[in-house]
BAVOTOR-798999 format. One record per residue (C-alpha): y, z, x; residue in one letter; residue number from 1. Coordinates in steps of 0.2 Angstrom, whole numbers, plus 5000, padded with zeros to 4 digits. Layout:
c2; c3; c1; r; k
Y; Z; X; a; NUM
...
//
This chain:
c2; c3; c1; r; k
4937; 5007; 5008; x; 1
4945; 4993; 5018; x; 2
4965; 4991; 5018; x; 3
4973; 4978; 5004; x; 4
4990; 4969; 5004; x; 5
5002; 4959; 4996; x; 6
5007; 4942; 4999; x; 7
5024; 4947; 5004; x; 8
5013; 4960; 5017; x; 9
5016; 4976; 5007; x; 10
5001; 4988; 5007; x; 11
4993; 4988; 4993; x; 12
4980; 5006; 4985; x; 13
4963; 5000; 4978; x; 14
4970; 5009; 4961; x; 15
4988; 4998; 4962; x; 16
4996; 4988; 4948; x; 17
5010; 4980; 4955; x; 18
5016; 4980; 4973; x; 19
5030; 4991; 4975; x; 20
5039; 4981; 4987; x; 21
5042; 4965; 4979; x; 22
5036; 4969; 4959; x; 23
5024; 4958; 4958; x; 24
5007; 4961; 4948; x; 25
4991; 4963; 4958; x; 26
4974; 4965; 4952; x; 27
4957; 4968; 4960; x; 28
4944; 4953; 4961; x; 29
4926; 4960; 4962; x; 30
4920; 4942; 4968; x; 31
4929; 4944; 4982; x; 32
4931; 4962; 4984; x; 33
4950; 4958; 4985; x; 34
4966; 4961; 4978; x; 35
4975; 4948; 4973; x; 36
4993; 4944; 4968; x; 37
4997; 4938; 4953; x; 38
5012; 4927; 4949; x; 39
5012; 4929; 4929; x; 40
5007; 4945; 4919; x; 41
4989; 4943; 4920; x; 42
4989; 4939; 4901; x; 43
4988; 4922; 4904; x; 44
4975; 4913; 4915; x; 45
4979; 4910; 4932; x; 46
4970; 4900; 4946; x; 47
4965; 4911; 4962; x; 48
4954; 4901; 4973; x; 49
4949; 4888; 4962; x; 50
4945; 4897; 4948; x; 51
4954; 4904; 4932; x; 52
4958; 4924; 4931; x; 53
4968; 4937; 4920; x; 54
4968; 4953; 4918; x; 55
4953; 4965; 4912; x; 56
4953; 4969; 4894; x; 57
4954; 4987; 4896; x; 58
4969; 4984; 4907; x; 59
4981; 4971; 4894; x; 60
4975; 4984; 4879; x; 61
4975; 5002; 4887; x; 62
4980; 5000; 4905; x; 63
4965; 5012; 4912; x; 64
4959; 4997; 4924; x; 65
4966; 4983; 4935; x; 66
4952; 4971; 4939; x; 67
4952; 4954; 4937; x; 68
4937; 4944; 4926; x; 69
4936; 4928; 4923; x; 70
4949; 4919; 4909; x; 71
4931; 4911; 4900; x; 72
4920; 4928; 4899; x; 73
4916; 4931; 4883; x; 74
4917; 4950; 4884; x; 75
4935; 4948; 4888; x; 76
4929; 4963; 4902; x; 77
4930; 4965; 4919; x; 78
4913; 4965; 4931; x; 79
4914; 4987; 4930; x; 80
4920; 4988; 4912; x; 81
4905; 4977; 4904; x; 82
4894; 4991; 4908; x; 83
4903; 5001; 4898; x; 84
4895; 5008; 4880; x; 85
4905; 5025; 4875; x; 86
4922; 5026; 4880; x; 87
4933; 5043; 4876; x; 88
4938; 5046; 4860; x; 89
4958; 5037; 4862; x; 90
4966; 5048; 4844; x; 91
4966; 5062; 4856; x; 92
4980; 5056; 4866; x; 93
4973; 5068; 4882; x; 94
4958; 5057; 4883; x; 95
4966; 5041; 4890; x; 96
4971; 5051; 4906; x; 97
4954; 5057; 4907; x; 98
4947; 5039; 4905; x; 99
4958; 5032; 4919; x; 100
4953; 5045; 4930; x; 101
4935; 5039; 4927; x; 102
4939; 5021; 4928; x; 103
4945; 5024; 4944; x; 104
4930; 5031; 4952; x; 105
4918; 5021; 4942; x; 106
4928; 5007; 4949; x; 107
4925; 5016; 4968; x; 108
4908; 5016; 4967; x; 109
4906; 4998; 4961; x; 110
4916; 4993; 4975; x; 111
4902; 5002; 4988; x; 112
4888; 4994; 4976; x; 113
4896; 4977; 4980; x; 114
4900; 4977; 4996; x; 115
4880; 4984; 5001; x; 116
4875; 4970; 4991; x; 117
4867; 4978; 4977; x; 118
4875; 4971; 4962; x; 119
4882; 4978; 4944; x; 120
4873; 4973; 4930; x; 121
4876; 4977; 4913; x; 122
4864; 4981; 4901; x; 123
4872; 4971; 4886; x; 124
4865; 4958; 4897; x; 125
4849; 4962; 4903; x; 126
4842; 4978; 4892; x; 127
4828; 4981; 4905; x; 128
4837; 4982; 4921; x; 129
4855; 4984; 4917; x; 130
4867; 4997; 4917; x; 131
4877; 5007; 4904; x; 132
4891; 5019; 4906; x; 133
4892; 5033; 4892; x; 134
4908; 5044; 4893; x; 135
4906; 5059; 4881; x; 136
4913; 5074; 4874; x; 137
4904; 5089; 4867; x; 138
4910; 5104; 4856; x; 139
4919; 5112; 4873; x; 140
4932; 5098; 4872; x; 141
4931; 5090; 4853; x; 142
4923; 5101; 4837; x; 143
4921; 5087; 4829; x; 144
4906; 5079; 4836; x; 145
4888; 5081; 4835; x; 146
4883; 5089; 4852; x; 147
4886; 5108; 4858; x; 148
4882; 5102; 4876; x; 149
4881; 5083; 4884; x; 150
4875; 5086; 4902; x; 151
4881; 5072; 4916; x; 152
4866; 5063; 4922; x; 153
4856; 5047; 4922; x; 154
4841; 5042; 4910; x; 155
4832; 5025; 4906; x; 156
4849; 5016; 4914; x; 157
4861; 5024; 4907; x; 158
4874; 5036; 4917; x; 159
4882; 5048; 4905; x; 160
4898; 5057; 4912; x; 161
4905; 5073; 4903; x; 162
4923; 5068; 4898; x; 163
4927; 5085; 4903; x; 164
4921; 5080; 4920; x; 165
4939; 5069; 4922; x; 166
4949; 5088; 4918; x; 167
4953; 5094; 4935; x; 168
4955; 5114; 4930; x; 169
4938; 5110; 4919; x; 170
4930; 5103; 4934; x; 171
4934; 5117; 4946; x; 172
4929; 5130; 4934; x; 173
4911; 5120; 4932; x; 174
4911; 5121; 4950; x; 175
4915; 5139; 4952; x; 176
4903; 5143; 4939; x; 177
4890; 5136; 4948; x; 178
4894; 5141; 4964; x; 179
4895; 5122; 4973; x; 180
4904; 5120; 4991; x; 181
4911; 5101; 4981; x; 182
4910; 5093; 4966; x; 183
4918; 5077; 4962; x; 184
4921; 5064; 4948; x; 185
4919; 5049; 4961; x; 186
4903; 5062; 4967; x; 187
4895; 5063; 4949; x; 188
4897; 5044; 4948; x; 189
4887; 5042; 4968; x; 190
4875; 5053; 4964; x; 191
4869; 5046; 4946; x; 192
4869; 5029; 4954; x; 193
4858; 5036; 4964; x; 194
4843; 5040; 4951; x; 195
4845; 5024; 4943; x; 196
4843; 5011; 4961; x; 197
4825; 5025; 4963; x; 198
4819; 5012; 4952; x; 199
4824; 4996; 4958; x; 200
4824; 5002; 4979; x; 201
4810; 5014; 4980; x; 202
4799; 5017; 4962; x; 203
4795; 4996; 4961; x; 204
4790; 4993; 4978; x; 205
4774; 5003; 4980; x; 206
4774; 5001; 5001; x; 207
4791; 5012; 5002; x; 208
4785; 5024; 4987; x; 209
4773; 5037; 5002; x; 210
4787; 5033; 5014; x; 211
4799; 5042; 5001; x; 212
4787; 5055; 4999; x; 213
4785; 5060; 5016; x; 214
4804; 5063; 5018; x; 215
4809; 5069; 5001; x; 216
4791; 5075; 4990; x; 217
4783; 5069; 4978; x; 218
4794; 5064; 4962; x; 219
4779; 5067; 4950; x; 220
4781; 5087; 4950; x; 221
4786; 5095; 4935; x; 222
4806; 5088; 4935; x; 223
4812; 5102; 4920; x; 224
4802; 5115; 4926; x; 225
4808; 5112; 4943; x; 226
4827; 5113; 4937; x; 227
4824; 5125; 4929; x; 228
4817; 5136; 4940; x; 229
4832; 5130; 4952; x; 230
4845; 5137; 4940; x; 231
4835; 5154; 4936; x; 232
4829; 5158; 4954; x; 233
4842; 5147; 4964; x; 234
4838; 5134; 4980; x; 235
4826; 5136; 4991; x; 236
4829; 5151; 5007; x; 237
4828; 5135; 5020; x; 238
4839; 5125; 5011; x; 239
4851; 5122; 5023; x; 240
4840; 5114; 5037; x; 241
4829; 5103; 5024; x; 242
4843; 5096; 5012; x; 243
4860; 5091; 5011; x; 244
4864; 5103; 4997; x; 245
4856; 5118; 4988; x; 246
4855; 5107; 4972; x; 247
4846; 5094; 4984; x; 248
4831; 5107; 4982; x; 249
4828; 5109; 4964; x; 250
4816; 5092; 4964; x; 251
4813; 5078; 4976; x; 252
4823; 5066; 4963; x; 253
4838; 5077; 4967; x; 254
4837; 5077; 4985; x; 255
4836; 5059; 4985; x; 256
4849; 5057; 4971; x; 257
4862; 5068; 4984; x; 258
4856; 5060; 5000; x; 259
4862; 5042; 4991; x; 260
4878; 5051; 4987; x; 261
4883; 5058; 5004; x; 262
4876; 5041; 5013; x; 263
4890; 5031; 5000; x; 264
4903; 5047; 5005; x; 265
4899; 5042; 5023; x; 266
4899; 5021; 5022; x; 267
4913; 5023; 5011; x; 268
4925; 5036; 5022; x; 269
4921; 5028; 5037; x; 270
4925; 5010; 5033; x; 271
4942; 5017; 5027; x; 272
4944; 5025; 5045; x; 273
4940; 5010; 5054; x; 274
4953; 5000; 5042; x; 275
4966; 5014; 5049; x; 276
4962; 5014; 5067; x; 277
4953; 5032; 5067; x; 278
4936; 5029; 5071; x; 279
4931; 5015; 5083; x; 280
4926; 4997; 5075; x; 281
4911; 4994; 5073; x; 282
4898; 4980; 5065; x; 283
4893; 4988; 5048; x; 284
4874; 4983; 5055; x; 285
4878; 4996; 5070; x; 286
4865; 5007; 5072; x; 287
4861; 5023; 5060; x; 288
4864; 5034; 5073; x; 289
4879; 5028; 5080; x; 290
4888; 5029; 5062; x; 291
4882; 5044; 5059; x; 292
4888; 5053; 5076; x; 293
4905; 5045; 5068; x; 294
4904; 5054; 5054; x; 295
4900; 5071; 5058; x; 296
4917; 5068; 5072; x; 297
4928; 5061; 5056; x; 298
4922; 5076; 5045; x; 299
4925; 5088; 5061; x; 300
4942; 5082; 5060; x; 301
4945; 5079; 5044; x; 302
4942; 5099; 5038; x; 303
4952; 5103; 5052; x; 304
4968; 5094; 5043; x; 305
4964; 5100; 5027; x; 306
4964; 5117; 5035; x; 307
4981; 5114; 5043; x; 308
4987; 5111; 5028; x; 309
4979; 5127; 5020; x; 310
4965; 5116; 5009; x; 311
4948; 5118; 5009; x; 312
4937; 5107; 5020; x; 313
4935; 5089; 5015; x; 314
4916; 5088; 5018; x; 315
4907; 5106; 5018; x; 316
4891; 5101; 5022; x; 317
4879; 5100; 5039; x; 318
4869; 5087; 5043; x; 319
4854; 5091; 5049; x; 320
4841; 5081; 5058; x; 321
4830; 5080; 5043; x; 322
4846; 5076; 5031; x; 323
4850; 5064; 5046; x; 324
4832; 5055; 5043; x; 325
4835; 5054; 5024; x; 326
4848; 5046; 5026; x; 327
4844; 5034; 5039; x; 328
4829; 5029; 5026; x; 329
4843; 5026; 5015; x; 330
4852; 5016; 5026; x; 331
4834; 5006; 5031; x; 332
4832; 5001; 5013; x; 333
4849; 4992; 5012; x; 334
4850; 4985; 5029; x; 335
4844; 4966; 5022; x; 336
4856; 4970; 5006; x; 337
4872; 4973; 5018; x; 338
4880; 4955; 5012; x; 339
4894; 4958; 4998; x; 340
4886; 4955; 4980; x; 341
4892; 4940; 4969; x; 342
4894; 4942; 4953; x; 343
4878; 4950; 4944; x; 344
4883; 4947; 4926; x; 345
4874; 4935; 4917; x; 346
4883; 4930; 4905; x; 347
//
């Protein structure tokens, strides 16, 4: 994440409503992947750059969002909250924390979409391709609906995140449970992206579809039997040399789905230490290997802090050289895409 400021030269946070310097308003264009300040309340229109913007709808009616759309949309959403289908259930008062918390790293993870130039498109405008975003709640949380158990994943362009997934404690005792070094809401929100660009980057282009195979399998084995043979017999003994994670080994759709999660951890982290002087500059077209030898030095650093301050590490995972190939695959596929993305709406 690069750095943001005000006019009046106050740091802004990718999250900020207002700048706490000078009170103004501030709000995040996705066109130009920058936030802008306002000089009204973001209820009425304003021109920024030529052309006419308020507030999200989600931000003037329940404040969980503060991007910018434009003023003649008809959805009355920003770029990020038009994907949206199932939003919490807002009578239980509980659930509009829990939606801002996913807001916020929905909104992170469109920001590294954007800016690698792969675009958000919803689905209530292009049903084939498009994207939804379903945030549910099962009997764990809410007795009164349908489902005993709604599982976070990806399925025909739709990425469904368990509400309980925005509980911190809940989250921590899934992770517990399942005995996971990390998990992450901004993590489940990579990693589902993840299955659904297979599609687009690698499942569609049949020249790239034996490349993927030779590095991460072959995606037509048994998926269900594989997973469940993952959570009944556990990873694979070699895990740690072949994948960036245990879970990685369960199916070669998993291993890519977690590669295309820790290659966005990696872009994403080290662009916000170049913004803050702690990593050299470099061109984002730098080679793989050079980013990479910065990243394992950040993260190096980075659990040292966390331990100094009695945390656990900030990135506990090792990169080995084939990890290192996956995600330099990664990072081939979207070397012509590197350009931030326009607007990808169509309507």
């Amino acid at each position: 994440m690069k750095r943001f400021f005000c006019r009046c030269g106050q740091e802004l946070f990718f999250e900020s409503h207002h700048c706490a310097h000078c009170g103004r308003l501030t709000g995040f264009d996705p066109l130009t992947l920058e936030m802008v300040s306002l000089q009204g309340d973001g209820h009425v229109p304003e021109t920024v750059g030529g052309r006419q913007l308020r507030y999200c709808g989600n931000k003037l009616r329940f404040d969980v969002c503060n991007w910018l759309t434009e003023a003649d949309h008809p959805s009355g959403f920003c770029l990020a909250c038009h994907c949206n289908r199932f939003i919490p259930n807002l009578r239980k008062p509980v659930n509009r924390k829990r939606w801002r918390a996913l807001e916020q790293a929905k909104k992170r993870l469109a920001y590294s979409l954007l800016m690698l130039g792969l675009g958000l498109v919803s689905k209530w405008d292009d049903p084939d391709r498009g994207l939804w975003f379903d945030f549910l709640e099962d009997k764990r949380s809410d007795e009164e609906v349908a489902e005993g158990f709604v599982a976070t994943g990806h399925a025909g362009g739709v990425i469904t995140i368990n509400v309980l997934e925005a509980d911190d404690p809940c989250r921590e005792a899934m992770r517990e449970s399942l005995n996971e070094p990390y998990r992450t809401l901004l993590g489940h929100f990579r990693h589902e992206s993840g299955h659904y660009y297979w599609r687009s980057l690698i499942g569609e282009v049949p020249a790239r579809i034996e490349a993927f195979r030779a590095l991460f399998g072959d995606e037509r084995r048994p998926y269900d039997a594989a997973l469940h043979r993952y959570y009944v017999q556990g990873p694979q003994l070699d895990w740690g040399t072949r994948f960036v994670s245990a879970y990685a080994s369960a199916h070669p759709l998993e291993d890519w789905a977690e590669s295309w999660s820790h290659y966005l951890h990696m872009i994403d982290t080290l662009e916000t230490a170049r913004a803050y002087g702690l990593t050299p500059p470099e061109a984002r077209d730098a080679p793989f290997e050079q980013r990479a030898a910065h990243w394992m030095s950040l993260t190096l650093a980075l659990n040292a802090l966390n331990r100094s301050m009695g945390l656990p590490d900030a990135y506990p995972f090792a990169l080995s050289r084939t990890v290192r190939d996956k995600l330099a695959f990664i990072d081939t596929l979207l070397r012509g895409r590197n350009e931030p993305q326009r607007l990808s709406r169509t309507a």
